[in-house]
C-alpha positions in Angstrom: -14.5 18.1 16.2 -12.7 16.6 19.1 -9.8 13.8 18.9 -9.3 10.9 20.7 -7.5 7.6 20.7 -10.4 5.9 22.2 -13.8 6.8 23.2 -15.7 4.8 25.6 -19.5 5.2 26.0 -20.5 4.1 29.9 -18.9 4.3 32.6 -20.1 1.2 33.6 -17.2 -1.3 36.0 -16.1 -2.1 32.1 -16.0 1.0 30.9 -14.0 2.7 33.6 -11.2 -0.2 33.5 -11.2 0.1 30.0 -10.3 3.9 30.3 -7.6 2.9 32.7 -5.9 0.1 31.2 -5.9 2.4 27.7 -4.4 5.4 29.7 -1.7 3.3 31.5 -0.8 2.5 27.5 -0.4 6.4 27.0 -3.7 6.5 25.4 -5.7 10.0 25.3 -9.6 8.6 26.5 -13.0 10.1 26.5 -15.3 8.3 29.3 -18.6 9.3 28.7 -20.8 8.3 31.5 -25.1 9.1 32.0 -25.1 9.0 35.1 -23.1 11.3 38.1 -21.6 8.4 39.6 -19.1 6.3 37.6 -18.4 2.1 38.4 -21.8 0.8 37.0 -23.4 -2.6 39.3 -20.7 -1.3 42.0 -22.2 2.3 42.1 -25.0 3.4 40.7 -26.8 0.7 40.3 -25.7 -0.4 43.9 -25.4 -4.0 43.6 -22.0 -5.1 45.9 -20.1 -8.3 44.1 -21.7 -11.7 43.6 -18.4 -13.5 43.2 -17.1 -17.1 42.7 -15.8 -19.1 45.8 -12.0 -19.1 44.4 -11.8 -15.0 44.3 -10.0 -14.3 47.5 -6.9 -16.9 46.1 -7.1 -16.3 42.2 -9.5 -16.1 39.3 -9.7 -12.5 39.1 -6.9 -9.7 37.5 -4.5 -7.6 39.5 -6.1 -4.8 39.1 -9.3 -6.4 40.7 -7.4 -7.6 43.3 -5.4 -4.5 44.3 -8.9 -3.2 43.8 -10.2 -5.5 46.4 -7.8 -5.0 48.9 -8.0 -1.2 49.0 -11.6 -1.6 49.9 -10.8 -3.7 53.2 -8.0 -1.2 53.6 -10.1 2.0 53.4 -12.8 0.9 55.2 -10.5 -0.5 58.7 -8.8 2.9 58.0 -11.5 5.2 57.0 -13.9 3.8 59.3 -14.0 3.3 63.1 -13.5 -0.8 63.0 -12.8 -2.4 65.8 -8.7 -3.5 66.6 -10.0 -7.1 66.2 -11.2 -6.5 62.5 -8.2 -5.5 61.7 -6.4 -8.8 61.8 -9.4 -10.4 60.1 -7.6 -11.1 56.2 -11.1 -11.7 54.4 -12.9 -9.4 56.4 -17.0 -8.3 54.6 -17.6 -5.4 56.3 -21.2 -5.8 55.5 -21.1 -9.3 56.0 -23.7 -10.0 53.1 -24.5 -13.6 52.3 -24.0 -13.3 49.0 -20.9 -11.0 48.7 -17.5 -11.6 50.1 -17.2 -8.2 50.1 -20.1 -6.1 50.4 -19.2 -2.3 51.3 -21.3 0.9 50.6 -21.4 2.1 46.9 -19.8 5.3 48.2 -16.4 3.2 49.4 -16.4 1.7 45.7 -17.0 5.3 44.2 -14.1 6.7 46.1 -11.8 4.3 44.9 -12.8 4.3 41.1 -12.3 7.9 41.0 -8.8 7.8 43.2 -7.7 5.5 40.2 -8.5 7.8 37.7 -7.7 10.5 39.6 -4.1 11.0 38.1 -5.1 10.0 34.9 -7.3 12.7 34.9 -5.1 15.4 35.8 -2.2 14.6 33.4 -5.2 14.8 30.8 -4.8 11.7 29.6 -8.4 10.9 30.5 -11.2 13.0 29.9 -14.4 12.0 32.1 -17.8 13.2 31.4 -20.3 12.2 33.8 -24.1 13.2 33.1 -23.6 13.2 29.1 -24.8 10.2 27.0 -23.7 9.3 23.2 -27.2 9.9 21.3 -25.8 9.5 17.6 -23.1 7.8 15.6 -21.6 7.6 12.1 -20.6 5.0 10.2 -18.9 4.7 7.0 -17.0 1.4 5.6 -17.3 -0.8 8.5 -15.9 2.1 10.7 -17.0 4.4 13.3 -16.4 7.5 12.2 -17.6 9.7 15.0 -20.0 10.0 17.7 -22.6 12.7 18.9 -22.6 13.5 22.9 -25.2 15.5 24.5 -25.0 16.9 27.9 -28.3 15.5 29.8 -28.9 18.5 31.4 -27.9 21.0 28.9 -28.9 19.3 25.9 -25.8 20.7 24.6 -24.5 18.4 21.3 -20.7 18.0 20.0 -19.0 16.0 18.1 -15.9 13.8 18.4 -14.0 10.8 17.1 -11.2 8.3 17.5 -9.7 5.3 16.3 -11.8 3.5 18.9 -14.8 3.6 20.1 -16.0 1.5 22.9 -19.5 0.1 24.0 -19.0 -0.1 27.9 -23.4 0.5 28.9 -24.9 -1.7 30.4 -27.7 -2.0 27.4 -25.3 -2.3 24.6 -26.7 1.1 23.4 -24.4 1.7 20.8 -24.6 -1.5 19.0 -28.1 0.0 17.2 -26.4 3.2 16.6 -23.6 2.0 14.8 -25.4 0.1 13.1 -23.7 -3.2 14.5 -25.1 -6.9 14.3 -26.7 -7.5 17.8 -29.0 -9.8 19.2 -30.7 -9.3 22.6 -33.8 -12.0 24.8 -34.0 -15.4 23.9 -32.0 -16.4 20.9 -34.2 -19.8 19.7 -32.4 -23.5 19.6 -31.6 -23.1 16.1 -29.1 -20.2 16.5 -27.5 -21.4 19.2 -28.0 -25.1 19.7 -28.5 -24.3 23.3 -30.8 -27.9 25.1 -32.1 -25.3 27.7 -33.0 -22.1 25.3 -36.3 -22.0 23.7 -37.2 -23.6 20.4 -37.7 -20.5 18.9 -36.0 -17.1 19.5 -38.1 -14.5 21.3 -36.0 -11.4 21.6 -38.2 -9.4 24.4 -37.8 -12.4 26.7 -35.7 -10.6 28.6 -34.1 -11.3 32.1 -35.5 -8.6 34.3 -34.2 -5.3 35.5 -34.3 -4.1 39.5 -34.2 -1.3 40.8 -32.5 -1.4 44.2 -32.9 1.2 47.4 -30.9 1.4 50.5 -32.5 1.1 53.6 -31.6 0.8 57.2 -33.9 -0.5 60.6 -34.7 2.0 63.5 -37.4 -0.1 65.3 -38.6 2.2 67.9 -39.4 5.1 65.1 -41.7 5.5 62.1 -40.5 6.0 58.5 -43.9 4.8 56.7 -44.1 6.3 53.0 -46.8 7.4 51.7 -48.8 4.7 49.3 -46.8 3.9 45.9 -49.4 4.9 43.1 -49.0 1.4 41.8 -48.9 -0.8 45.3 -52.8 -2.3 44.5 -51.3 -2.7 40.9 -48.5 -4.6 42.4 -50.4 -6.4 45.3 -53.0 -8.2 43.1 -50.1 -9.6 40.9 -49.4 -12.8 41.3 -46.1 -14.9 40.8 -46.6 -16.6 37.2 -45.1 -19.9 39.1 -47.2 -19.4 42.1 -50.5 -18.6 43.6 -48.5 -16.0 45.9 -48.5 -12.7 45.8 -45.2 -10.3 44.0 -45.8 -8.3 47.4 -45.1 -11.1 49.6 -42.2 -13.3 51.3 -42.5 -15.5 48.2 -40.4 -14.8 45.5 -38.8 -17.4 42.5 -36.0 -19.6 43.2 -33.9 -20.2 40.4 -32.5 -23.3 42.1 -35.8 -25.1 42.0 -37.7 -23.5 39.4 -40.4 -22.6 42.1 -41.1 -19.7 44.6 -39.3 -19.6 47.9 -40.7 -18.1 51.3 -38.3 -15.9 52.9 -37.5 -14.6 56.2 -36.4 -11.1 57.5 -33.9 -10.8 60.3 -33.6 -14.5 61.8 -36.2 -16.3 59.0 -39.3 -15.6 61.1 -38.7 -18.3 63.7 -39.3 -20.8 60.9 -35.3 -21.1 59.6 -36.1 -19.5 56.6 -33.7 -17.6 54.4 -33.1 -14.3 56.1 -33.3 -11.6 53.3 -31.9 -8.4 55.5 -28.3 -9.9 55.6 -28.7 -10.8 52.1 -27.3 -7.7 50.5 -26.2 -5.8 53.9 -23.2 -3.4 53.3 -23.0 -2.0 56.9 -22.8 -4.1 60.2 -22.5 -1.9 63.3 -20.9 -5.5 65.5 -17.7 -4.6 63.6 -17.2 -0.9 63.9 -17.2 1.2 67.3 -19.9 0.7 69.9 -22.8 3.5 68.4 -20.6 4.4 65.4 -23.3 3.5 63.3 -27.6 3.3 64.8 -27.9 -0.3 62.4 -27.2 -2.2 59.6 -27.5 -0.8 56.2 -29.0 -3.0 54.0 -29.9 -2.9 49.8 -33.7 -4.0 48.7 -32.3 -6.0 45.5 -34.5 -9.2 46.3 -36.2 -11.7 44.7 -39.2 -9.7 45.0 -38.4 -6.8 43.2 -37.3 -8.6 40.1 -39.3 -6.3 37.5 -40.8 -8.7 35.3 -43.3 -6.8 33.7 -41.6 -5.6 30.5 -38.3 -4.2 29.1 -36.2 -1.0 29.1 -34.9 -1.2 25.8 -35.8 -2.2 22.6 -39.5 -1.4 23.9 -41.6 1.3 23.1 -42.4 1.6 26.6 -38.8 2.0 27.9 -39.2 5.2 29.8 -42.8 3.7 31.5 -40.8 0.3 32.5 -38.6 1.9 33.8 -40.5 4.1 36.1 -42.9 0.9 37.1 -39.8 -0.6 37.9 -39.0 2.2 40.8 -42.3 1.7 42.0 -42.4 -2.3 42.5 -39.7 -1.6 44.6 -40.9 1.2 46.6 -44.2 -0.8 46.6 -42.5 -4.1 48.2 -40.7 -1.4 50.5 -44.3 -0.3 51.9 -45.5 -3.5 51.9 -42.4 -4.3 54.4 -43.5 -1.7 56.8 -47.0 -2.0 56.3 -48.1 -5.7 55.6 -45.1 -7.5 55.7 -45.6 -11.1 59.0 -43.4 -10.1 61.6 -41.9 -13.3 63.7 -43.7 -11.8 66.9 -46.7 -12.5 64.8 -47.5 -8.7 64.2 -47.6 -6.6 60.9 -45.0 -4.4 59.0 -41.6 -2.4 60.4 -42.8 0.9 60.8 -38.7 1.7 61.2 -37.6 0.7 58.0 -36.4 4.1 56.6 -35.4 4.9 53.3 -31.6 5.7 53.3 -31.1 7.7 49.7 -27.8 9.5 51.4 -25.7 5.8 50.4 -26.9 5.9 47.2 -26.8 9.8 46.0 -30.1 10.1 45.6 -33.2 11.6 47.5 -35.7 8.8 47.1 -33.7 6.4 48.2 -33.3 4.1 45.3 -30.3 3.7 43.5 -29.3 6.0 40.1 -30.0 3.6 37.9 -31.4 0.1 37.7 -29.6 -2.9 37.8 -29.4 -4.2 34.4 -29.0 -8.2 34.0 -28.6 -8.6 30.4 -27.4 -6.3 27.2 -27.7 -6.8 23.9 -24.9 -8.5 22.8 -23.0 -8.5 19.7 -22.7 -10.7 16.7 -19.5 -12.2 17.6 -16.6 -14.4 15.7 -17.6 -16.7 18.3 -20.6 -17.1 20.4 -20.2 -18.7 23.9 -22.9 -20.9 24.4 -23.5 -23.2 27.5 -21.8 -26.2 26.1 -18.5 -24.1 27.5 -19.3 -24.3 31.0 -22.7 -26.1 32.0 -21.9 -29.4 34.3 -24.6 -31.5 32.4 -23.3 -30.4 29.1 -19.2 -31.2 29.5 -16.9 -33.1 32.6 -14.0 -31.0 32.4 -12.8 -27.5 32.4 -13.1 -25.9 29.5 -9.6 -24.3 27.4 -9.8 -21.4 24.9 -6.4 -20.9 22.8 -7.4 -17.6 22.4 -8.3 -16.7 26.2 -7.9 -13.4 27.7 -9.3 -13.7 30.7 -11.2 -16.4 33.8 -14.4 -16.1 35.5 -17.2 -18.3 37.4 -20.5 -18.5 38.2 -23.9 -20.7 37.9 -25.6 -20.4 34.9 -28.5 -18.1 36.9 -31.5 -17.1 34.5 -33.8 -15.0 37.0 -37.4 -15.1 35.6 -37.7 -13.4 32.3 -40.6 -11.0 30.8 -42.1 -13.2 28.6 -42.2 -16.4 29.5 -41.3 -16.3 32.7 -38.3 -19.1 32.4 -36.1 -19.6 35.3 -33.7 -21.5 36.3 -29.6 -22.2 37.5 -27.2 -24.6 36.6 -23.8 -25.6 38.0 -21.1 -24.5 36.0 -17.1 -25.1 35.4 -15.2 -21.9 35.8 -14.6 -21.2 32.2 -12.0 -18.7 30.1 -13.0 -15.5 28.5 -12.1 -16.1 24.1 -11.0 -13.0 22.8 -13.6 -13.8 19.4 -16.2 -13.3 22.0 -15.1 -9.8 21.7 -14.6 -9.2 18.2 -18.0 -7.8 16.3 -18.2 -10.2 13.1 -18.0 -7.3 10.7 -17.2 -3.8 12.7 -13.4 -2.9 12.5 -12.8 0.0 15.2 -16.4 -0.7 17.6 -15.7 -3.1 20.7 -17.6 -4.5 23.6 -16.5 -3.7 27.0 -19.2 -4.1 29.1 -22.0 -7.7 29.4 -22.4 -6.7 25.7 -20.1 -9.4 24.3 -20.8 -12.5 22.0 -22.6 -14.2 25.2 -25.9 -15.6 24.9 -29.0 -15.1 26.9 -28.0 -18.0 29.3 -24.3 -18.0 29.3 -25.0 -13.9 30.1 -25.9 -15.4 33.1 -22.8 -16.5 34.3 -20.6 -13.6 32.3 -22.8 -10.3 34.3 -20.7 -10.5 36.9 -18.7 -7.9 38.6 -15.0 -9.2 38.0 -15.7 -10.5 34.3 -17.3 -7.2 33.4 -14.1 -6.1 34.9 -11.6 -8.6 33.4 -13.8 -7.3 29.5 -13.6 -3.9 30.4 -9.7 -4.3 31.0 -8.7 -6.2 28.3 -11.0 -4.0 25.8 -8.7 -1.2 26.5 -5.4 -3.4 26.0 -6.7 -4.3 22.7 -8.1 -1.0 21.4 -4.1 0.1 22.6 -2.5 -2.7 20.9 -4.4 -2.5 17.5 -3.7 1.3 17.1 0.1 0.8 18.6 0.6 -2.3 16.1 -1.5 -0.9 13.2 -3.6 -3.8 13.4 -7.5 -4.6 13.6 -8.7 -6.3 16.5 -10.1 -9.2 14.2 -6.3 -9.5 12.6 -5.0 -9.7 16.1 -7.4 -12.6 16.2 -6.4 -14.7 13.3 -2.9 -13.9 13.5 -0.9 -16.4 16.0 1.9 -14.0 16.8 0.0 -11.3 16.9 -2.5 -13.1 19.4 0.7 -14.8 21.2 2.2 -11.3 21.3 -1.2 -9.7 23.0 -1.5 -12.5 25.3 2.0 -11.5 27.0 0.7 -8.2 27.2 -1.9 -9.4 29.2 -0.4 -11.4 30.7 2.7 -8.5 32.0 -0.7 -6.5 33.1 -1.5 -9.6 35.6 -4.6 -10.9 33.8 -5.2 -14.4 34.4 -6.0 -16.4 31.9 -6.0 -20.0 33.3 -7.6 -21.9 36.2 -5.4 -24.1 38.0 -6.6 -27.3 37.0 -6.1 -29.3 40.4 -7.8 -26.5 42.7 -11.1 -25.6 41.0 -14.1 -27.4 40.6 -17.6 -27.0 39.2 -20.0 -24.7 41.3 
């Protein structure tokens, strides 16, 4: 059997910070990662970062910073931009409306493996892409050791270490270690949540999506053939609405109602133009003909798959594959159907562009996963934390590790079909968030901590996952350096004083400046 320090399951964005934050403390790391592409919502799944408007001053760790920087770096190097661009400090090279810094998943790729690059070579980390953990041991509150199969072999070994780690995006091995989890809609009387449901309803789930790449040649044709499921899809209708799925309609979480979008410049009408939305390429910032158009990611309102879960379902595999085809349905419907603002139908020159994403259909690895299952924490973080209607000032955790912002943003779940947003104080990560209630050596290190379904919604994004992942691998360090649990780290002041310089010496914030944040 095979020895590590720590073993980390995903290579998810938490899950490859928590392999380097535990290598830069001399640990020896598995990363085992599904997939061929490790960095998670930045990669695979491609989804570029949905960040909080404070990120480009503080509220993020160093090593998300440093991170962020050698993405504007690489791509003014790497890439043909004009000499103007390089003087621009903030620069988006895709100049997506909802990213500050919206780049192709390949640039993010590139850089993830550059930083584990030495850490690889002096074999401190050991990085297995396209292998999954399938099966786990437990004995006395302990992980004892893990099963990893090869996905295309279907070759099995075993290994073990004093930690193990749960950095995938589904929290998958929280049931195989037998861990306390919960995942949907917890119910008022577990959480004391006004704006959760009276009762719990665990498969109402926020929904998965399965995002493609695509650019715009308008004087050519790229029409795909029919989806098998587009009259499926096309005769759904939005549980809010009287609209189609397969239209410009799609829910606002904002207003609790659907929202008609535009495409390029909102179809004359000032609507919300979608195709900038998520745009990772724009050609007006590179070299005249560098590039034929903008590159662009389908990750839309309307391909929110709410039709049904990919875990704890016994139709995961099915949901999953319906969830490619809505997209590839509201992809045809585009270049088919879709009102033009010259009043005709469909963009014949939409074109599938699987090359950015590492695929040959054109959608992304793996889907876009909202919400995990979450473990039974030694404290839950509900929305009294953080939600403006709830509390007036910015919330303090003695024990926090970490800082991050965003709206409370429930996208319209599977059962129910609840949505909604609401304005938020940038809150502080509590390191009893991350500490299972009764596992001693299994941690969270991914959207699988002691969240709920609504504050989820505020803790998915790309630099907390981040901040998680980083500190999950300073604490698995710590406890083993220190002979310590990560609970008694917890209840012991010094020891939790002591971990917090660590931290701290790393560069992870752990405070908002009071007098320059407000609530979002």
């Amino acid at each position: 059997m095979k020895h590590y320090d720590i073993i980390i399951a995903g290579g998810s964005i938490g899950g490859v910070l928590a392999a380097y934050s535990a290598c830069k403390m001399n640990k020896r790391v598995l990363l085992v990662e599904e997939t061929k592409w490790i960095g998670g919502q930045f990669t695979s799944q491609a989804v570029p970062p949905d960040e909080h408007p404070f990120i480009e001053s503080f509220g993020c760790t160093k090593s998300y910073r440093d991170f962020r920087n050698d993405v504007r770096r690489f791509m003014r190097e790497e890439f043909p931009a004009k000499p103007e661009i390089k003087d621009v400090k903030y620069w988006n090279p895709g100049h997506a409306s909802v990213s500050r810094l919206s780049a192709p998943p390949k640039v993010y790729l590139h850089l993830f493996e550059k930083m584990l690059l030495p850490l690889i070579t002096s074999e401190r980390l050991t990085l297995l892409t396209e292998h999954r953990v399938v099966d786990a041991q437990v004995e006395n509150d302990l992980v004892s050791y893990v099963t990893i199969e090869d996905k295309k072999t279907k070759v099995r070994f075993q290994a073990n270490a004093f930690y193990v780690l749960d950095a995938t995006d589904t929290g998958e091995l929280l049931p195989l270690t037998h861990t306390e989890y919960v995942y949907g809609a917890e119910g008022y009387e577990a959480t004391k949540e006004p704006h959760t449901l009276p009762n719990p309803d665990p498969n109402d789930m926020q929904p998965i999506t399965w995002v493609l790449a695509m650019d715009y040649q308008e004087k050519e044709d790229h029409r795909i053939p029919k989806p098998a499921l587009y009259d499926f899809y096309k005769a759904k209708i939005w549980p809010c609405d009287t609209t189609s799925v397969l239209s410009w309609y799609g829910p606002d979480s904002s207003t609790g109602k659907t929202k008609e979008f535009g495409m390029f410049d909102g179809r004359g009408k000032g609507l919300f133009p979608l195709w900038s939305y998520r745009r990772i390429i724009d050609p007006k910032d590179f070299e005249t003909g560098f590039f034929k158009g903008d590159v662009t990611l389908l990750n839309w309102p309307q391909n929110d798959y709410i039709f049904g879960n990919i875990f704890e379902s016994d139709d995961d595999e099915s949901h999953k594959e319906h969830a490619k085809e809505l997209t590839l349905s509201f992809f045809y419907w585009l270049q088919h159907e879709a009102p033009r603002e010259d009043g005709k139908k469909g963009y014949p020159g939409l074109r599938l562009r699987g090359d950015v994403l590492g695929t040959e259909d054109g959608l992304a690895m793996a889907p876009y996963i909202r919400e995990s299952r979450r473990i039974v924490a030694e404290k839950r973080i509900t929305e009294h934390r953080m939600n403006a209607e709830l509390i007036n000032h910015l919330p303090i955790e003695e024990d926090s590790v970490g800082v991050g912002s965003y709206h409370i943003d429930l996208h319209m779940t599977t059962v129910n079909h609840r949505f909604f947003f609401f304005k938020t104080w940038p809150f502080e990560i509590p390191l009893s968030a991350m500490i299972p209630i009764r596992m001693k050596n299994l941690l969270p290190a991914c959207k699988n901590i002691g969240t709920t379904q609504l504050t989820n919604g505020c803790f998915r994004l790309h630099p907390v996952e981040w901040n998680i992942g980083e500190v999950a691998g300073l604490l698995a360090s710590c406890a083993i350096d220190w002979n310590m649990t990560p609970k008694e780290i917890l209840y012991d002041h010094n020891a939790l004083t002591r971990f917090q310089k660590v931290l701290d010496d790393h560069g992870i914030e752990r405070h908002w400046p009071k007098d320059q944040v407000h609530v979002i």
